[in-house]
Each structure stands twice: as C-alpha cells, then as structure tokens.
C-alpha positions as MATLAB code, in Angstrom:
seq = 'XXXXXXXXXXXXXXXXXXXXXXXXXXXXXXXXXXXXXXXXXXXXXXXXXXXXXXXXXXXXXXXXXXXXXXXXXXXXXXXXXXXXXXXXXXXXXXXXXXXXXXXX';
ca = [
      64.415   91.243   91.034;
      68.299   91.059   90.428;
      70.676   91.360   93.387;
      74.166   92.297   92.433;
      76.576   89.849   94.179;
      78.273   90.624   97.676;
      82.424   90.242   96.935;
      82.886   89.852  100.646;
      81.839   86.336  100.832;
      83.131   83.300  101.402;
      83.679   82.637   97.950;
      85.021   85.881   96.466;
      88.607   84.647   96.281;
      89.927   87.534   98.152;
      90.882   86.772  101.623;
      90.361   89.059  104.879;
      93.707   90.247  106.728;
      91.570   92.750  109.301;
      93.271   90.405  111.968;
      96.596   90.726  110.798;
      96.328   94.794  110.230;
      94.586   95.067  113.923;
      97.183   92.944  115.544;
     100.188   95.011  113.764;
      98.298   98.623  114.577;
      98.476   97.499  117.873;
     102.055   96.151  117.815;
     103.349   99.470  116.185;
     100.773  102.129  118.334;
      98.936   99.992  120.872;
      97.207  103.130  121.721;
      95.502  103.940  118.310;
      92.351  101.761  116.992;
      91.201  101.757  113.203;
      87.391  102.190  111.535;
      86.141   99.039  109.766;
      85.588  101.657  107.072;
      89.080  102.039  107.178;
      90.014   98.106  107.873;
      87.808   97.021  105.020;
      90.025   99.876  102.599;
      93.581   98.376  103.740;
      92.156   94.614  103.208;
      91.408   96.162   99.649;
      94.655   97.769   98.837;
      96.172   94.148   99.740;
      94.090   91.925   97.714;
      94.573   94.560   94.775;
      98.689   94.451   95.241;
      98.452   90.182   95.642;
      96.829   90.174   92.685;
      99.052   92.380   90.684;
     101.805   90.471   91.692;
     100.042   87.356   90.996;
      99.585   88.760   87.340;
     102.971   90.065   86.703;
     104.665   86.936   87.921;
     102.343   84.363   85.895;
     103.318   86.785   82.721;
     106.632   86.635   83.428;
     106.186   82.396   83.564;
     104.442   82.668   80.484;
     107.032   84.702   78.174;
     109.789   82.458   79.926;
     107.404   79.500   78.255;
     107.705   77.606   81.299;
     104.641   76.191   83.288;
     105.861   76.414   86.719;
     105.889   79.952   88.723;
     109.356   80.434   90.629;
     109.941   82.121   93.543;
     112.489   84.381   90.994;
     109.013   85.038   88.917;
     107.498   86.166   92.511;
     110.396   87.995   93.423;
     110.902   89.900   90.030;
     107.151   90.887   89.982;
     107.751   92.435   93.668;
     110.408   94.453   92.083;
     108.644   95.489   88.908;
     105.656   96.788   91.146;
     106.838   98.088   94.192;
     108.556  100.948   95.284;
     112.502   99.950   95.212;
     113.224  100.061   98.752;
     109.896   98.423   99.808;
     110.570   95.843   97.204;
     114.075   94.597   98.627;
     111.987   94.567  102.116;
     109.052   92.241  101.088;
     111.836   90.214   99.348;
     113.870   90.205  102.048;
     111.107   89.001  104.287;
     109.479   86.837  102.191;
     112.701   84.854  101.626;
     113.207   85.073  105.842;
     109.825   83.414  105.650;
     109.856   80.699  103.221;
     113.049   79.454  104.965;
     111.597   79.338  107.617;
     108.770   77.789  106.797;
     110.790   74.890  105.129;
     112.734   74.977  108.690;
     109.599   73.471  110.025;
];
C-alpha cells in the first residue's frame, strides 16, 4: 500500500515561520492567540510568496543571461509581485536588513 508523502517534513524545502507569526501576533495584539489551523495557512501563504519571488527573480537572471541573482533581481521581483506600497516596504526592510546584517 502507497502512502502519499507528508510536505511538512524535514525535507520538504519549505521552512516553518509559526514562531515568527506567534511572536509578531503577540507583539501587535498580545491579547489575541491564533489556531494551528490558521498558523499552518499563514506558513503556507509565505512559502507560496518566497517562492514566487524566488521564480520571478531567477527569470529575470536568466533573460539578463547572467548567472548570478542580484539583490536588484530580488528587489524587482518584490515589485513585480506585490502590491506597490507593500513592495517599497519589504524593500525598504529588506535593504534595512541586509545592511545590517553586513554591519555584523
């Protein structure tokens, strides 16, 4: 008998940011909890929009015939697939972030 594969394990490629949407739920509403129901939805929706960013941005490398992704590849694909204002947020914090992170 054939089991169909679990995507939730360890090796399903997708990572699991329950942590980080608990810990900002409770930074934004500290009195409001969320279902794992719910938890396991949002940790969807974010693996879906990584990868479609992923996707866009390696396309983008690819018609530019180059083999290295830039961060302008990155931040083009944010702006292709995200709502405008929400786009020049996630840029804006993702640049806040990566200098910081070469701060370090």
């Amino acid at each position: 008998m054939s089991r169909k594969k679990s995507r939730s394990g360890p090796n399903s490629g997708h990572r699991n940011y329950s942590l980080y949407i608990n810990r900002v739920l409770k930074e934004v509403v500290p009195q409001r909890s969320i279902s794992s129901r719910t938890l396991d939805v949002m940790n969807t929706a974010i693996n879906n929009i990584f990868e479609h960013i992923a996707m866009e941005a390696q396309n983008r490398m690819c018609s530019s015939n180059r083999c290295t992704l830039t961060p302008e590849d990155i931040q083009k694909a944010v702006c292709s697939l995200l709502p405008e204002k929400l786009a020049k947020q996630a840029v804006a914090f993702g640049g806040k972030a990566v200098h910081k992170f070469v701060q370090s």
